[in-house]
DRENPA-3360 file (N, C-alpha, C; in nm, 2 decimals, always signed):
BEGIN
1 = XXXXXXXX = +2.34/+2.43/-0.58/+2.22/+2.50/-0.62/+2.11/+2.46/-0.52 ~ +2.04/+2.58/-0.50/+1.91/+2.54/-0.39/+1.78/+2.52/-0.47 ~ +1.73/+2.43/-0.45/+1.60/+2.40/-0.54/+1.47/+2.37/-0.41 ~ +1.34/+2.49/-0.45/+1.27/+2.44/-0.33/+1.20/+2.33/-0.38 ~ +1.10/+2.24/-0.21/+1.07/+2.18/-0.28/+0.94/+2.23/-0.18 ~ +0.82/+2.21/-0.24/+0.70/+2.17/-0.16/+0.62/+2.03/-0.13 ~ +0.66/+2.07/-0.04/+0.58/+1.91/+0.05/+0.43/+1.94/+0.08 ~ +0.38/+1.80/+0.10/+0.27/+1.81/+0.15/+0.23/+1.82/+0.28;
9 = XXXXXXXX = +0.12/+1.73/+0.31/+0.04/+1.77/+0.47/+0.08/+1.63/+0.51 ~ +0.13/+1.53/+0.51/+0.16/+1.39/+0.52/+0.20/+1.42/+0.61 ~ +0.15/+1.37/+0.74/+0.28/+1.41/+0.91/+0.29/+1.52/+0.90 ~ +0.21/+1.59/+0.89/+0.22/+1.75/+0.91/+0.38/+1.85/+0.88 ~ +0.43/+1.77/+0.81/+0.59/+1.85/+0.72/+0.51/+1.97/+0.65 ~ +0.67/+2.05/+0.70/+0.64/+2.17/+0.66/+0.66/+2.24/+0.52 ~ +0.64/+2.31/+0.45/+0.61/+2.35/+0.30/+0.72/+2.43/+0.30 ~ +0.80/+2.44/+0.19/+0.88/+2.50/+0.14/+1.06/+2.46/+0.18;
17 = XXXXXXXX = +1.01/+2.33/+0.22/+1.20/+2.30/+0.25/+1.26/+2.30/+0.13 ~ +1.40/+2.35/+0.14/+1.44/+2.35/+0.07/+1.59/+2.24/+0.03 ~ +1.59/+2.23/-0.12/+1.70/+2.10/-0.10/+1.79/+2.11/-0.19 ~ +1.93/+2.09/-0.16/+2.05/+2.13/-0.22/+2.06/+2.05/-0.32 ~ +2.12/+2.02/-0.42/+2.11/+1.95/-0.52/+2.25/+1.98/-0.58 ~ +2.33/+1.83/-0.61/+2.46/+1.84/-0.71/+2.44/+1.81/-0.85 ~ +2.55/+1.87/-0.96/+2.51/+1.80/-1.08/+2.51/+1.63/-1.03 ~ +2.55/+1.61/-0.96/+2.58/+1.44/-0.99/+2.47/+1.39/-0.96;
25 = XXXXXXXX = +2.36/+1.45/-0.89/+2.23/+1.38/-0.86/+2.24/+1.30/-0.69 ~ +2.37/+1.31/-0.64/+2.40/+1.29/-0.48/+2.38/+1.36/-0.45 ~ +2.32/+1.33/-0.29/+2.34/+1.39/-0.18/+2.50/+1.39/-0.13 ~ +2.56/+1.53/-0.09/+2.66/+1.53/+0.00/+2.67/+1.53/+0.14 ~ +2.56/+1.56/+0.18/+2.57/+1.56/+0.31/+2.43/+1.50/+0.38 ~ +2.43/+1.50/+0.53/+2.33/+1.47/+0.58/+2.16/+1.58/+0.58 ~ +2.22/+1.68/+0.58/+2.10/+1.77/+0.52/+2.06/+1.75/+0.39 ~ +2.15/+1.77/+0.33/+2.08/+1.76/+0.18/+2.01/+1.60/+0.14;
33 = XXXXXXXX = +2.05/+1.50/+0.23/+1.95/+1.40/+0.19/+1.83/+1.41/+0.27 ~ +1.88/+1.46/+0.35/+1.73/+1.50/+0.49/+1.61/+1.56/+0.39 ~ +1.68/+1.65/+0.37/+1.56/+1.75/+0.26/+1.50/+1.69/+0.20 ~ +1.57/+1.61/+0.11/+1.51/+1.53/-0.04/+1.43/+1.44/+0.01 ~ +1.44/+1.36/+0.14/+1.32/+1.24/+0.19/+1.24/+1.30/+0.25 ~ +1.23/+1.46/+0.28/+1.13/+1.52/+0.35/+1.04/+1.55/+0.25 ~ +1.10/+1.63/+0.10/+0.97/+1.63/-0.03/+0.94/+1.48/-0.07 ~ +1.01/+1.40/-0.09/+0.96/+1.25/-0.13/+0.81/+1.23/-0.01;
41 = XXXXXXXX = +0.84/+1.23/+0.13/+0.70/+1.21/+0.19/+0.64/+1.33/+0.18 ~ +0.69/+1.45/+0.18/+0.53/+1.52/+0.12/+0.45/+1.49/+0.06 ~ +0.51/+1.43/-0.12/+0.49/+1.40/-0.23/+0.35/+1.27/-0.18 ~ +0.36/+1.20/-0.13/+0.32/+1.07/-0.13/+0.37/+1.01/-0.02 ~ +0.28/+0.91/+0.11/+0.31/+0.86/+0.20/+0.41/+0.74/+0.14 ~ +0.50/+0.68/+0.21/+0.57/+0.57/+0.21/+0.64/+0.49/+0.30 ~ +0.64/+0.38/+0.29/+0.68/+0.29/+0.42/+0.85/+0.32/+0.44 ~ +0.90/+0.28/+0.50/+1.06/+0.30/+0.53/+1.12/+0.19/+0.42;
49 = XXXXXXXX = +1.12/+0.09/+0.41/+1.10/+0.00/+0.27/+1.15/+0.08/+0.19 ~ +1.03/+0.12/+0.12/+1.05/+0.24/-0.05/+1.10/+0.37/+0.01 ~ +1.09/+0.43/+0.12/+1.18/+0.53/+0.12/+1.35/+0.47/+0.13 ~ +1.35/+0.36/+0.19/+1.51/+0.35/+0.15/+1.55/+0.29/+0.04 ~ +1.48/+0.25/-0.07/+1.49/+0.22/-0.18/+1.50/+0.34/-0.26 ~ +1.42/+0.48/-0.24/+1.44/+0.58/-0.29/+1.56/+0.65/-0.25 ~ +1.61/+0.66/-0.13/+1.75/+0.75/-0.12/+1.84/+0.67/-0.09 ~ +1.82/+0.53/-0.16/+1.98/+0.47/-0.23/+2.02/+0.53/-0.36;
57 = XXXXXXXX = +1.95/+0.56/-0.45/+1.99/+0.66/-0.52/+2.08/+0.73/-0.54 ~ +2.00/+0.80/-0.45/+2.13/+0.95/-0.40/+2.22/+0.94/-0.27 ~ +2.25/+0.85/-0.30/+2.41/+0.81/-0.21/+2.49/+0.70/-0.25 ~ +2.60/+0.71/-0.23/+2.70/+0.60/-0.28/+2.69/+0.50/-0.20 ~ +2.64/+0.39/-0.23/+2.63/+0.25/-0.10/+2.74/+0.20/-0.04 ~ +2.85/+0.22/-0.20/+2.93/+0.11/-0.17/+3.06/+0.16/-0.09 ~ +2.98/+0.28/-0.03/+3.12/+0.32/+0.09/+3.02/+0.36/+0.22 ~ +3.11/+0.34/+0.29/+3.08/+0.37/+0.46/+3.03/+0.48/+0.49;
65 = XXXXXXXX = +3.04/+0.61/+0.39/+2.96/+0.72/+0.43/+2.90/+0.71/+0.37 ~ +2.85/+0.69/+0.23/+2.73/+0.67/+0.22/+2.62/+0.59/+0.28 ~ +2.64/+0.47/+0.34/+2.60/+0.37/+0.39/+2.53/+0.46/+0.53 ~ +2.64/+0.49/+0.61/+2.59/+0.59/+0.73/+2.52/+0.72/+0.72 ~ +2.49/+0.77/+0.58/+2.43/+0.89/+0.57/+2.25/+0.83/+0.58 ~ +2.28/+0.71/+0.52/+2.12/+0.68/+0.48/+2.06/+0.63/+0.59 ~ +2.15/+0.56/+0.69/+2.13/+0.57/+0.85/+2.09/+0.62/+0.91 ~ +2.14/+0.74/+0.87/+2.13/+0.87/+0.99/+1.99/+0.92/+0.97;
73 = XXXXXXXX = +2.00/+0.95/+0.82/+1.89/+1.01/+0.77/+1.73/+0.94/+0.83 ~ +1.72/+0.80/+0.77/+1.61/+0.73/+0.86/+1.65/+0.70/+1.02 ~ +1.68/+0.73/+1.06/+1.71/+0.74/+1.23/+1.62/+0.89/+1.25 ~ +1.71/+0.97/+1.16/+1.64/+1.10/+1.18/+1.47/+1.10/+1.17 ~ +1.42/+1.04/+1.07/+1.28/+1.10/+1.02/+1.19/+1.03/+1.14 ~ +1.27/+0.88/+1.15/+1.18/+0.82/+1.26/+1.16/+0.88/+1.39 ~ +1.27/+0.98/+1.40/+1.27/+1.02/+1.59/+1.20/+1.12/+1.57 ~ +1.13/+1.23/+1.46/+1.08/+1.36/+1.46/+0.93/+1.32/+1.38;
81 = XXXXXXXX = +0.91/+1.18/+1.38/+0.76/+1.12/+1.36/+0.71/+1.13/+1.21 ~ +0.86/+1.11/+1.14/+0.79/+1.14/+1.01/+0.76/+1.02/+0.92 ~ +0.85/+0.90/+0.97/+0.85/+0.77/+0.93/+0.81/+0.72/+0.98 ~ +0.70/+0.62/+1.02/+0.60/+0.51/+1.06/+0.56/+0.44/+1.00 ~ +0.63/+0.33/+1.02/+0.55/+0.23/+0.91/+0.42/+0.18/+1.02 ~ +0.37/+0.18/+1.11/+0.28/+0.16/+1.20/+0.13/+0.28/+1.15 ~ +0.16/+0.37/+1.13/+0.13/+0.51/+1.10/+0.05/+0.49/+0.93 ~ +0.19/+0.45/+0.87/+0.14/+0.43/+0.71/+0.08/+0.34/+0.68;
89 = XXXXXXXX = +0.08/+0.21/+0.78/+0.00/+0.09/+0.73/-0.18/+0.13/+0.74 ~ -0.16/+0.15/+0.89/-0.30/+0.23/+0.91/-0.37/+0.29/+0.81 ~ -0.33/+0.42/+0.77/-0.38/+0.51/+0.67/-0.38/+0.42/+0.53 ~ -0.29/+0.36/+0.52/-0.30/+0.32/+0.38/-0.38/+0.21/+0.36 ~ -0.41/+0.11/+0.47/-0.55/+0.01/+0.48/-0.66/+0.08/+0.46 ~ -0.65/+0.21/+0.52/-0.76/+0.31/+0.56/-0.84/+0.36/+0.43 ~ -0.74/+0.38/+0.33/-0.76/+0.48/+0.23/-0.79/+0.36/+0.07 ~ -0.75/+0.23/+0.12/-0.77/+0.11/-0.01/-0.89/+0.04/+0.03;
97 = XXXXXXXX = -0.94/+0.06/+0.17/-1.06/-0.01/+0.22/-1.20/+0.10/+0.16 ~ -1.19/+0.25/+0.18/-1.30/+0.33/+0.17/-1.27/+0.41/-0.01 ~ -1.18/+0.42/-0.06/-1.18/+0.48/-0.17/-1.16/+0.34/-0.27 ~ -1.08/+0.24/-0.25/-1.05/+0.15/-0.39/-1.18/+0.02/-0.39 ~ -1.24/+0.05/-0.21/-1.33/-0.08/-0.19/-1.21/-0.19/-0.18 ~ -1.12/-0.20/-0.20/-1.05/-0.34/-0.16/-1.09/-0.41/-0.05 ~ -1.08/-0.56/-0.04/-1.09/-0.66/+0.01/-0.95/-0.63/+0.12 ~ -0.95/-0.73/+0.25/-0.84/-0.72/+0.33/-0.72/-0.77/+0.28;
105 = XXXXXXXX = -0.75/-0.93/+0.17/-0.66/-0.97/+0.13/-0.56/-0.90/+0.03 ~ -0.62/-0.78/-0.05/-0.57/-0.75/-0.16/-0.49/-0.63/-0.08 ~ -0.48/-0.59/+0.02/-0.45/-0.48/+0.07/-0.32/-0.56/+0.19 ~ -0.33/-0.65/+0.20/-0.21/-0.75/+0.29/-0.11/-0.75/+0.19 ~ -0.17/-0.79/+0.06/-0.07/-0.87/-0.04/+0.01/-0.69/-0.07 ~ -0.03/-0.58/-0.08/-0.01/-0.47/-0.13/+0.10/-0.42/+0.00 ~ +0.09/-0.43/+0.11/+0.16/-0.37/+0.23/+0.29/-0.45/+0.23 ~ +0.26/-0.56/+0.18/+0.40/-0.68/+0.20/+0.47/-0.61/+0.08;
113 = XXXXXXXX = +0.45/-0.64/-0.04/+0.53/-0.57/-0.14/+0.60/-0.41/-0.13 ~ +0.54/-0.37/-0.04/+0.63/-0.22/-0.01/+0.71/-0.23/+0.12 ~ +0.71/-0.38/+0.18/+0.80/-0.41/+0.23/+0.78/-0.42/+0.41 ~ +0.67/-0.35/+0.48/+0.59/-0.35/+0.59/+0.63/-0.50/+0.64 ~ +0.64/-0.47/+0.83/+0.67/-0.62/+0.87/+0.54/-0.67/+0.89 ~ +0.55/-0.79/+0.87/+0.39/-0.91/+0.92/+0.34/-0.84/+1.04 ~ +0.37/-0.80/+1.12/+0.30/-0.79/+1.25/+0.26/-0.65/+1.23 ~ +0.34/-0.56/+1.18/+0.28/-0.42/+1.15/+0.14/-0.45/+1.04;
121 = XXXXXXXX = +0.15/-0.51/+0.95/+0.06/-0.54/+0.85/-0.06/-0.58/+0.94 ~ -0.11/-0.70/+1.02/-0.15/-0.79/+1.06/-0.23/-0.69/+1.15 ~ -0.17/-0.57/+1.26/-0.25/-0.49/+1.31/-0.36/-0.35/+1.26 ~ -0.27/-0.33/+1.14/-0.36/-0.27/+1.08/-0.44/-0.26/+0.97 ~ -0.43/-0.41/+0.95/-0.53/-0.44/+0.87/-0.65/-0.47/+0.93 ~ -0.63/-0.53/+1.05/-0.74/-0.58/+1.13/-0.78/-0.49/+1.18 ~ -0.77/-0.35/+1.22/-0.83/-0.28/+1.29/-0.86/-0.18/+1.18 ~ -0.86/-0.23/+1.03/-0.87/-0.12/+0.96/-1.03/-0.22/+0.90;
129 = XXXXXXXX = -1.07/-0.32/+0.94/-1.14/-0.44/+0.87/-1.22/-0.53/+1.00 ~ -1.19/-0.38/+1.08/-1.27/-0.53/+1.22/-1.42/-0.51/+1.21 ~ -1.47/-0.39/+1.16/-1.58/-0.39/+1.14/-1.65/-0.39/+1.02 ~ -1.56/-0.42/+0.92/-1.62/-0.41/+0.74/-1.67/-0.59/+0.72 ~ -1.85/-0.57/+0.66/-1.91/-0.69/+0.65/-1.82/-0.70/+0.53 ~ -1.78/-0.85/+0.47/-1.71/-0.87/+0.34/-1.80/-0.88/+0.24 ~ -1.94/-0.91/+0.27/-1.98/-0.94/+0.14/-2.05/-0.78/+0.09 ~ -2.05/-0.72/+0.22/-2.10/-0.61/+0.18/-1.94/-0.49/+0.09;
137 = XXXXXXXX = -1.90/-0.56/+0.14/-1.78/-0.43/+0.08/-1.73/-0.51/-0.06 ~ -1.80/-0.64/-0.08/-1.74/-0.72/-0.21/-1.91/-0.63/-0.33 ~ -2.00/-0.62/-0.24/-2.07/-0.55/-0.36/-2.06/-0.40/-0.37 ~ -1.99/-0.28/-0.29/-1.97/-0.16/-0.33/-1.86/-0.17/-0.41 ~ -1.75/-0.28/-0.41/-1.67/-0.33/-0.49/-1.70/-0.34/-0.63 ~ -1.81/-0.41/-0.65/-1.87/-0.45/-0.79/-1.92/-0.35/-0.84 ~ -1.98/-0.22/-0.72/-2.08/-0.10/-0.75/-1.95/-0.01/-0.84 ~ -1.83/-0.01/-0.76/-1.75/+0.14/-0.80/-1.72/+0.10/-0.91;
145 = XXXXXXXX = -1.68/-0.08/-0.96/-1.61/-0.06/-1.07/-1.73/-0.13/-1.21 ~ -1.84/-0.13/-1.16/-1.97/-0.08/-1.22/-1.96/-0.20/-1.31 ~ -1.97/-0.37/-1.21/-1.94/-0.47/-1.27/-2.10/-0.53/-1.27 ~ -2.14/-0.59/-1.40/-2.26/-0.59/-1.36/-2.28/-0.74/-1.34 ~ -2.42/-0.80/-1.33/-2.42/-0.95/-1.35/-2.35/-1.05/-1.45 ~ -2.23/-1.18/-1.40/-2.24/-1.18/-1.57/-2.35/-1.25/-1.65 ~ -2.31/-1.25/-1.77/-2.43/-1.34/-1.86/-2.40/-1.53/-1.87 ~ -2.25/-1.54/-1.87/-2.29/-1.66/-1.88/-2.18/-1.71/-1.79;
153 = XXXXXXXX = -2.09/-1.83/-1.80/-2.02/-1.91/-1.74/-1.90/-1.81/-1.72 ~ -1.86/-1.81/-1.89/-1.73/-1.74/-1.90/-1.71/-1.63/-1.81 ~ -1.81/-1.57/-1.86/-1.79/-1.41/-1.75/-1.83/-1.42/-1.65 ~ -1.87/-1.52/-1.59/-1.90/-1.52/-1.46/-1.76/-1.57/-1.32 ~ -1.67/-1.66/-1.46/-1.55/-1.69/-1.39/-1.45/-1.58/-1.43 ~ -1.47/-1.48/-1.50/-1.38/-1.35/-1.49/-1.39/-1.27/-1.40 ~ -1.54/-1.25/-1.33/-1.57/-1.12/-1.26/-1.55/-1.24/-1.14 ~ -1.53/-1.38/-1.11/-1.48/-1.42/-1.01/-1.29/-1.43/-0.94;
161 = XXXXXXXX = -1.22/-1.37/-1.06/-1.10/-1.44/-1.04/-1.10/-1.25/-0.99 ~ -1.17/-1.19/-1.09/-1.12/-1.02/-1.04/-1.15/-0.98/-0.94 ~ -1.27/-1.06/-0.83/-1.29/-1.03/-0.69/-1.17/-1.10/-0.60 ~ -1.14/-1.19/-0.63/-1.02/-1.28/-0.60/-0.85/-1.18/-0.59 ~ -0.87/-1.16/-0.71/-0.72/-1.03/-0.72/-0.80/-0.90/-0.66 ~ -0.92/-0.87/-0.62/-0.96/-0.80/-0.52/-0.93/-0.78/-0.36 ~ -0.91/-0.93/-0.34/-0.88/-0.94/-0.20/-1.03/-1.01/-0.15 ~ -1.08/-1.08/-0.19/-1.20/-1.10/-0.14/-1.17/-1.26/-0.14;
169 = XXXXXXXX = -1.27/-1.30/-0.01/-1.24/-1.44/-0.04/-1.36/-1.50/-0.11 ~ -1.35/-1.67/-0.12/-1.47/-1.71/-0.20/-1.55/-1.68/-0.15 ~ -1.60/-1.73/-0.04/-1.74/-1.74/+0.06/-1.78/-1.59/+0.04 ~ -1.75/-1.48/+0.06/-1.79/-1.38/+0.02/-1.86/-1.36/-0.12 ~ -1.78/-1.42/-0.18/-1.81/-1.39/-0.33/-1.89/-1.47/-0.41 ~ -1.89/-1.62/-0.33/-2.01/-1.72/-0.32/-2.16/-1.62/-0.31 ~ -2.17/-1.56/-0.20/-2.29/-1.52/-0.11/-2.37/-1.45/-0.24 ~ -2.24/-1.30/-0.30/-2.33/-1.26/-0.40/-2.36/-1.29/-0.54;
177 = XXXXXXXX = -2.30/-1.44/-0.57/-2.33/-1.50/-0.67/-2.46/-1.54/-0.63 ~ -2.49/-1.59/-0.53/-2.61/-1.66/-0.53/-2.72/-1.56/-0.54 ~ -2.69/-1.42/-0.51/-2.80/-1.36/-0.53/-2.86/-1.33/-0.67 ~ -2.74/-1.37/-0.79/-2.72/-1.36/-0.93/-2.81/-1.49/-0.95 ~ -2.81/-1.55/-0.84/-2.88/-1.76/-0.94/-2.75/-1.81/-0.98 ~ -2.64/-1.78/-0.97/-2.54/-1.84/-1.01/-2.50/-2.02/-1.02 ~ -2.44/-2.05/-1.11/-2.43/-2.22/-1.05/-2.38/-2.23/-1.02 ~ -2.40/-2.31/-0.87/-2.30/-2.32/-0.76/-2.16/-2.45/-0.81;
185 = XXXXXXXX = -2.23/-2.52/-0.87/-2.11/-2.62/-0.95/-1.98/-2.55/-1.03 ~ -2.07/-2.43/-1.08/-1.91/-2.35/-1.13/-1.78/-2.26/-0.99 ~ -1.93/-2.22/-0.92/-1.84/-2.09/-0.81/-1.76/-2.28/-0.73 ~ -1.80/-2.35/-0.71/-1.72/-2.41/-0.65/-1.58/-2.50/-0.71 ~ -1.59/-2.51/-0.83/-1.50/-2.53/-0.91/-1.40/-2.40/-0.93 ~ -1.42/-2.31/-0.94/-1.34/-2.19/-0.91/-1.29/-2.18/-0.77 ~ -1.32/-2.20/-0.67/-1.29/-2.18/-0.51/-1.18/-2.22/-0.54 ~ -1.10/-2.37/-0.65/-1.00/-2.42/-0.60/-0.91/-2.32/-0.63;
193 = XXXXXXXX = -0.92/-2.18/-0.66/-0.84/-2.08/-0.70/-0.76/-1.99/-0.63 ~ -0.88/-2.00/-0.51/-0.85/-1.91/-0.38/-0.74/-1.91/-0.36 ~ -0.66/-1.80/-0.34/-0.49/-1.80/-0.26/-0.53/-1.82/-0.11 ~ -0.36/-1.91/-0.07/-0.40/-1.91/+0.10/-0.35/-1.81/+0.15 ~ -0.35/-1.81/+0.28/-0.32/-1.73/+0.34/-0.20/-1.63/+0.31 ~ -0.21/-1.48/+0.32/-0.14/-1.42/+0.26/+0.00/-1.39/+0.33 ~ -0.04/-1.39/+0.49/+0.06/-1.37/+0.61/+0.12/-1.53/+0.63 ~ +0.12/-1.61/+0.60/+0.17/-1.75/+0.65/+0.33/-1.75/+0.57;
% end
């Protein structure tokens, strides 16, 4: 049965492929998996990682054609520009830095879990972050998620550990404590919190 599917504008794929589909939920052939990872990146960018986590799925692993179908298929997407993990790192630093306000660190730690290699990570974070001041992107941070001063210790070490799972480092987050009057005896008793390095 032919099922269409609409893709999006991701790598400029075209709208209306269409994709074969078995009761069994496999792909049989090399087209019909082709199709299905062409609506999955419509749907939503993804690194080659989670796209091959998604069309193990729909192929049988534990034999040689399935194993080479899922080959072929990313061999395929990569040579017609549809897979980039160089590509997706970019955009996707791009899009956690100006819409979520994220910190560089929280956006390292996010690119590793979808599976991106260190050196792909490492370039485009930095060039997604070569120009963003931290303390300034640690207060449109506080602005979007409409965090206000806290009142006392407690909440002062809440709204510190959540800039922290932000991706922000201390000294950043030092800077606009102080503009709070914060006590520096507590922000530094919290620093010992800081994660190291995310790429090491």
């Amino acid at each position: 049965m032919l099922k269409k599917v609409n893709t999006g504008p991701w790598f400029g794929l075209a709208r209306g492929y269409y994709l074969a589909s078995s009761r069994s939920g496999k792909a049989g052939s090399e087209d019909e998996l082709y199709a299905y990872a062409i609506g999955a990146l419509g749907r939503r960018m993804r690194s080659v990682a989670e796209l091959k986590r998604l069309l193990r799925r729909r192929v049988n692993e534990e034999t040689e054609y399935g194993r080479t179908l899922l080959a072929l298929v990313i061999r395929r997407l990569k040579d017609r520009g549809y897979l980039n993990d160089g590509r997706y790192a970019a955009a996707y630093s791009s899009l956690r830095r100006d819409n979520e306000r994220f910190g560089r660190r929280r956006v390292i730690s996010e690119l590793k879990a979808k599976g991106v290699a260190r050196e792909v990570i490492e370039q485009a974070v930095d060039a997604a972050y070569d120009e963003v001041d931290e303390e300034r992107q640690t207060r449109a941070y506080l602005r979007r998620k409409r965090i206000a001063k806290p009142k006392d210790q407690k909440q002062a070490a809440r709204v510190f550990r959540q800039l922290l799972r932000a991706g922000f480092r201390a000294q950043a987050i030092f800077a606009v404590f102080k503009e709070w009057d914060g006590d520096e005896a507590t922000w530094s008793a919290l620093a010992e919190e800081e994660p190291e390095d995310l790429l090491s």
